[in-house]
C-alpha positions in Angstrom: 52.7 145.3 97.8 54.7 142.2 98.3 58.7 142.4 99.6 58.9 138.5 100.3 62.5 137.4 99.9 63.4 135.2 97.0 63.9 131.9 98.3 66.3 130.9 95.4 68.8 133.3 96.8 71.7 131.9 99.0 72.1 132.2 102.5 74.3 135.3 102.4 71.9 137.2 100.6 69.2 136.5 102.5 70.2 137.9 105.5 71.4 141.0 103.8 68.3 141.5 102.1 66.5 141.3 105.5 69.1 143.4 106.9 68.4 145.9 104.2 64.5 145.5 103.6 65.0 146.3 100.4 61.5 148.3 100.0 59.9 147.5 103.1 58.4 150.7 104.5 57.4 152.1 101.4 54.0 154.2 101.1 51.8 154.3 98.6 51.7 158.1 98.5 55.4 157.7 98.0 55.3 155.4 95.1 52.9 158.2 93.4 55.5 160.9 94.0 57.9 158.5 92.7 56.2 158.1 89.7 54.8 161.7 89.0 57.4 163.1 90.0 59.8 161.3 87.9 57.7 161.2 84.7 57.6 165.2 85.5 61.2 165.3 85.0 61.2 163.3 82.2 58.8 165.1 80.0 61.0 168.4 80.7 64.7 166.8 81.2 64.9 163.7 78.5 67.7 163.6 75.7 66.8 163.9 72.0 67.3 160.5 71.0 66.6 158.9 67.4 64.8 155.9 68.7 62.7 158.5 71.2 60.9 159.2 68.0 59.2 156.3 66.6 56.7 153.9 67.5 58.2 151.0 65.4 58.9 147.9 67.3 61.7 146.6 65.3 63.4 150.5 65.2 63.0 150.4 69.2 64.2 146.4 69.4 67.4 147.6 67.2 68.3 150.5 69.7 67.7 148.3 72.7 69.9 145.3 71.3 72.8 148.5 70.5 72.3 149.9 74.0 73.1 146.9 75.7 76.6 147.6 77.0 77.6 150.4 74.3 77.4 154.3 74.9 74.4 156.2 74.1 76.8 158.2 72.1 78.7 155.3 70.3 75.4 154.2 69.5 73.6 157.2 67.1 75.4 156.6 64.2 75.5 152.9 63.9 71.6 152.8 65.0 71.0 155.4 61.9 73.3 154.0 59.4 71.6 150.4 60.6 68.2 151.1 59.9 69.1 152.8 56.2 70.6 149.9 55.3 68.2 147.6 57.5 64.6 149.8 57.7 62.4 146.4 58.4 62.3 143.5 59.9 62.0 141.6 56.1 65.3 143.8 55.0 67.4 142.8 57.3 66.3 138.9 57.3 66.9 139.0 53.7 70.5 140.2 54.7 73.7 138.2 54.3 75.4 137.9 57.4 78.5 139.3 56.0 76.6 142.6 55.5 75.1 142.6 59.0 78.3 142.4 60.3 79.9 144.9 58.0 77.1 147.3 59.3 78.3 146.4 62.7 81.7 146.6 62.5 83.2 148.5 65.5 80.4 148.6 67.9 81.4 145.2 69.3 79.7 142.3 71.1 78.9 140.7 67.5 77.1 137.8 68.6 74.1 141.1 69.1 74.4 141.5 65.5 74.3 137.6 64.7 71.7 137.3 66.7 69.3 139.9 65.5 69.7 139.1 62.3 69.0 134.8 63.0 65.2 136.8 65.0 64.8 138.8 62.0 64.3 135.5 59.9 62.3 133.8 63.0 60.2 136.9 62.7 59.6 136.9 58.9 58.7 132.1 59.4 57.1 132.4 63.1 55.6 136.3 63.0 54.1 137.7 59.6 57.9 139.8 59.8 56.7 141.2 62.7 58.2 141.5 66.7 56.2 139.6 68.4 54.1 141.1 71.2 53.9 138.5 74.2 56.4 137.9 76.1 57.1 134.4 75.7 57.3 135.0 72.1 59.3 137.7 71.9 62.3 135.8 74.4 62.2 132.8 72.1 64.1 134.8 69.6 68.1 134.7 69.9 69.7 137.0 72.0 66.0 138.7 73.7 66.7 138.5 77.3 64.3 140.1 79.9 65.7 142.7 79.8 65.4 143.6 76.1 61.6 141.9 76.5 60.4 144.1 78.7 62.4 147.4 77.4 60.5 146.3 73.6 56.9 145.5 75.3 57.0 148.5 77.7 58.1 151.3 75.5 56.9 149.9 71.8 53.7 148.0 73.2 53.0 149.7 76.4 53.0 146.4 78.6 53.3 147.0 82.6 57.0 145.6 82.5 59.7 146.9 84.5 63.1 147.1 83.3 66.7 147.0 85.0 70.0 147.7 83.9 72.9 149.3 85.4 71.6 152.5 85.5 68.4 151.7 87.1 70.1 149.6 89.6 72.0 152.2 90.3 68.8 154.6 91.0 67.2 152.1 93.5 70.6 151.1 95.3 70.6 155.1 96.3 66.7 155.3 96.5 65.9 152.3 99.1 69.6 151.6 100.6 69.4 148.5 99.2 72.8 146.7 100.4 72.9 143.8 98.1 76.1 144.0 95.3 74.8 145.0 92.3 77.0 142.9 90.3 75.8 140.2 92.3 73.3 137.5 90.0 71.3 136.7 93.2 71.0 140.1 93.9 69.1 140.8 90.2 65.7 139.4 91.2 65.1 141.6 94.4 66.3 144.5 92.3 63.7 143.6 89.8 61.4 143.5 92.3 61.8 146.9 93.3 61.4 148.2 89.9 58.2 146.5 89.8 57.0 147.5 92.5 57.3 151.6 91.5 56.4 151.1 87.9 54.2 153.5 86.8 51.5 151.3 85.1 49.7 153.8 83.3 52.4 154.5 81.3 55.3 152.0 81.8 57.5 152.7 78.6 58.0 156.7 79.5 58.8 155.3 83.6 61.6 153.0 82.3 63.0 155.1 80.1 63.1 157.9 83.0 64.8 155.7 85.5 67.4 154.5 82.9 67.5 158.4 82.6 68.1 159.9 85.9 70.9 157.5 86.0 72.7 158.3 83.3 72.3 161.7 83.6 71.5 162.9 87.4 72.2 159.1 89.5 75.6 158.9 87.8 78.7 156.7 89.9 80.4 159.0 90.5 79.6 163.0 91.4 75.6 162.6 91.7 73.6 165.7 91.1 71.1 164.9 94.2 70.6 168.5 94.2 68.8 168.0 90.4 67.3 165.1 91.6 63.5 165.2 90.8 62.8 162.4 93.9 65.5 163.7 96.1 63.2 164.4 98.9 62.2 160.6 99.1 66.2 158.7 98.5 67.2 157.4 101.4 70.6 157.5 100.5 70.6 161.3 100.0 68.4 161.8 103.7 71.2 159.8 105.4 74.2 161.1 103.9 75.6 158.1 102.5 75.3 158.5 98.7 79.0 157.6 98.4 78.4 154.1 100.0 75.7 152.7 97.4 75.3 151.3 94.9 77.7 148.6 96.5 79.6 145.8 94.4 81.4 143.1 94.5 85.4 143.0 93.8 86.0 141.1 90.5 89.1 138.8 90.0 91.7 140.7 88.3 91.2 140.7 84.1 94.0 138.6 82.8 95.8 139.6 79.7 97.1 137.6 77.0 99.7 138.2 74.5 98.9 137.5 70.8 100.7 137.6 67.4 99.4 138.3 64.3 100.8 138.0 60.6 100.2 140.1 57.8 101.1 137.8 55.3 102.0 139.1 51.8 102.0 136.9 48.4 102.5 139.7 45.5 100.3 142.4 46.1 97.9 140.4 48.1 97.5 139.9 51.7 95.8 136.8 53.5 92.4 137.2 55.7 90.6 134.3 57.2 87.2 134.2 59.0 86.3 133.0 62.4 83.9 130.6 62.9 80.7 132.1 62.9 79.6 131.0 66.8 82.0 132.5 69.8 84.0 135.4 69.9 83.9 137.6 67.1 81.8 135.4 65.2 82.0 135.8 61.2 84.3 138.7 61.2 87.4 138.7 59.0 90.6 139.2 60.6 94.7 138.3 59.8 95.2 135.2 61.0 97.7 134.2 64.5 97.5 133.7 68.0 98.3 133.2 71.7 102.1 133.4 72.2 102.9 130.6 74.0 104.8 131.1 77.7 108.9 131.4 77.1 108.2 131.9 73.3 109.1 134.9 71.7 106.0 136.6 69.9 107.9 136.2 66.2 108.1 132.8 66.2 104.6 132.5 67.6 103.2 133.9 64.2 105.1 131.6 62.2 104.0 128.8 64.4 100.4 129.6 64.4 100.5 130.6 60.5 101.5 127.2 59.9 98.9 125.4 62.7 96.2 127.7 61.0 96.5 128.0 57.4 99.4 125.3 56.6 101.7 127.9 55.1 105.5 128.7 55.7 106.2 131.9 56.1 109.3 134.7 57.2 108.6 137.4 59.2 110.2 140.5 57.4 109.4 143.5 59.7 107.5 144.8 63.3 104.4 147.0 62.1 102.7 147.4 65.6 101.6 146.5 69.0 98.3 147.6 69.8 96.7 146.6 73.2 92.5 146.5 73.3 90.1 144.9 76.0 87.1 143.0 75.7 84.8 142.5 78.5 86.7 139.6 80.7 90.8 139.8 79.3 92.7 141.9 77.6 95.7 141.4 74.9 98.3 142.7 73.8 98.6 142.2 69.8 101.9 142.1 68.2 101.4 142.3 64.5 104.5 141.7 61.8 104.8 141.4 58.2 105.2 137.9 56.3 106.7 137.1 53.3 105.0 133.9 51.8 107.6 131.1 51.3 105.5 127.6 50.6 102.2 125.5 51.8 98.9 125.5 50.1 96.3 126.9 52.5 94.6 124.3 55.0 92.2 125.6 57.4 92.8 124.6 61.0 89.8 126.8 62.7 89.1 129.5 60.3 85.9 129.2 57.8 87.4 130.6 54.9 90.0 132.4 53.3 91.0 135.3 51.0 93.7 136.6 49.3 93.0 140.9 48.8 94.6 143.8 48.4 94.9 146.8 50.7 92.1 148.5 49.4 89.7 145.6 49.7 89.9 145.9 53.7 86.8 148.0 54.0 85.0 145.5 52.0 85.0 142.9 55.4 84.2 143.3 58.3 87.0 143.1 60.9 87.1 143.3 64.5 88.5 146.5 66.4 91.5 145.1 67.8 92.4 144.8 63.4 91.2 148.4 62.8 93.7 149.7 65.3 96.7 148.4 63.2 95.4 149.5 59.4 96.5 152.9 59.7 100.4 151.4 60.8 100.0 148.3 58.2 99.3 151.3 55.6 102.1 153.0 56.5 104.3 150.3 56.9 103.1 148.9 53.1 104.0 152.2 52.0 107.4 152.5 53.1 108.9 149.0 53.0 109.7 145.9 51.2 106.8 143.7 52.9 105.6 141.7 49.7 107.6 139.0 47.7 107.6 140.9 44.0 
């Protein structure tokens, strides 16, 4: 067993991790405990999950590229209704884009769903259409980190690969002491470390999945049920009282939010969409076109300024149909969306890909990002009950 320190990590770290030791001390004995003991409570304790029953690489790479930073709950529906419209690797690299995305819409973090669907093709020209099975291989394809890698190779191809996310970090924070942030990057290798070093080799897909387990079920943040705890006789954080102090993190910078106008822009019975470029943020999704409101302006004349920098048209803002605030993962806005009347300009594109002019009932044939959804219901409304169009 091998606890030698990174030398890639920065001073800082480095005497922490000496401090802490990460793993140092361990017996073998008590690896084997860890491991049996674990994969015990796993066989008895697991969740019924719909990826738990298949053997299919591509099914298991879907649910792991969903998992990543989405709810196991969130994720059920969109992983079942994926795979019916997607069931191999060849359907979905046949796929527009459009439809990817459309199957994606509201889970969030699109550039996963861009991504798996630029592998899928890899796979079908670089893999015979299937997921590759070394590990070089498999992390050539867009958007397969290690983490992904070894998740698909331990649990679909039983390769001795250790995985870490938060939960597991979680886990061995609590089970060694280990002091280092775990929202630190330098701290990430010496975490994966200590995976690697328990890993249960015999049977490394069933071991990850049990960690990632016990943290989401027993090892939560907050309110652990050490008492439940199938290797609470061996966590060092629960023999010295100090649960509460681990895992420890590091204070982020406060999120900044921005404020952003949109317009709903009626001509007749049709309202303007345009898309967003397919690489960044929200990649290829439809959405109704404005912006940031600058500082000192007032969010009205924001939309008709960034109408006219976007799509080249003049427009009059007619009515207030909602404000609906939404976070992504480093800022938040706060979206002020108003009804346009059309006055004069023939479309330009300044940004956008593309452009449509649709009716209400067309929405659910695009794909739109969240922070759109949570106005429909109030643009619906609004249609209903005022003037907003130009007939």
């Amino acid at each position: 067993m091998s606890t030698a320190l990174p030398l890639s990590l920065p001073p800082k770290y480095r005497m922490e991790a000496r401090m802490n030791k990460t793993i140092e001390g361990i017996l073998p004995e008590d690896i084997g405990r860890i491991q049996n003991q674990l994969l015990e409570w796993y066989a008895g304790n697991k969740r019924d999950l719909p990826w738990r029953h298949t053997s299919d690489p591509y099914h298991i790479l879907v649910s792991e590229v969903m998992l990543q930073q989405t709810q196991v709950r969130t994720v059920i529906p969109y992983y079942q209704d994926f795979l019916s419209r997607f069931p191999s690797v060849s359907h979905l690299a046949e796929a527009t884009l459009q439809d990817v995305l459309k199957a994606w819409e509201g889970l969030g973090y699109y550039a996963r769903a861009r991504n798996l669907h630029w592998a899928a093709r890899m796979m079908m020209t670089d893999h015979g259409g299937r997921v590759p099975e070394d590990g070089a291989s498999i992390q050539h394809l867009p958007g397969i980190g290690d983490y992904i890698a070894a998740a698909v190779l331990s649990i679909a191809f039983g390769q001795a690969r250790a995985v870490v996310d938060g939960n597991v970090k979680r886990v061995l924070a609590r089970l060694f002491c280990m002091a280092l942030p775990v929202n630190a990057t330098p701290a990430h290798k010496l975490f994966q470390a200590a995976a690697s070093t328990i890993l249960d080799e015999r049977n490394p897909g069933d071991f990850n999945q049990a960690m990632m387990e016990l943290g989401a079920l027993i090892c939560r943040p907050d309110g652990p049920e050490c008492s439940r705890c199938p290797v609470r006789g061996i966590c060092r954080a629960l023999l010295t009282g100090t649960t509460d102090v681990y895992p420890r993190r590091e204070e982020r910078k406060a999120v900044p939010v921005h404020h952003v106008s949109v317009g709903i822009v009626w001509r007749g019975n049709r309202v303007l969409i345009t898309r967003r470029k397919t690489e960044g943020l929200l990649g290829g999704l439809w959405e109704f076109p404005g912006g940031k409101v600058k500082e000192l302006e007032d969010a009205e004349a924001a939309c008709i300024r960034e109408l006219k920098e976007e799509t080249n048209i003049v427009v009059e803002v007619t009515g207030h149909i909602s404000r609906v605030n939404h976070a992504y993962t480093h800022f938040k806005i706060v979206m002020d969306v108003f009804c346009c009347r059309y006055l004069s300009g023939r479309i330009k594109l300044a940004g956008p890909t593309a452009h449509r002019w649709i009716t209400l009932q067309e929405i659910d044939n695009y794909p739109f990002p969240k922070a759109n959804h949570k106005f429909f219901k109030a643009l619906f409304n609004y249609a209903e009950g005022a003037v907003c169009s130009d007939s």
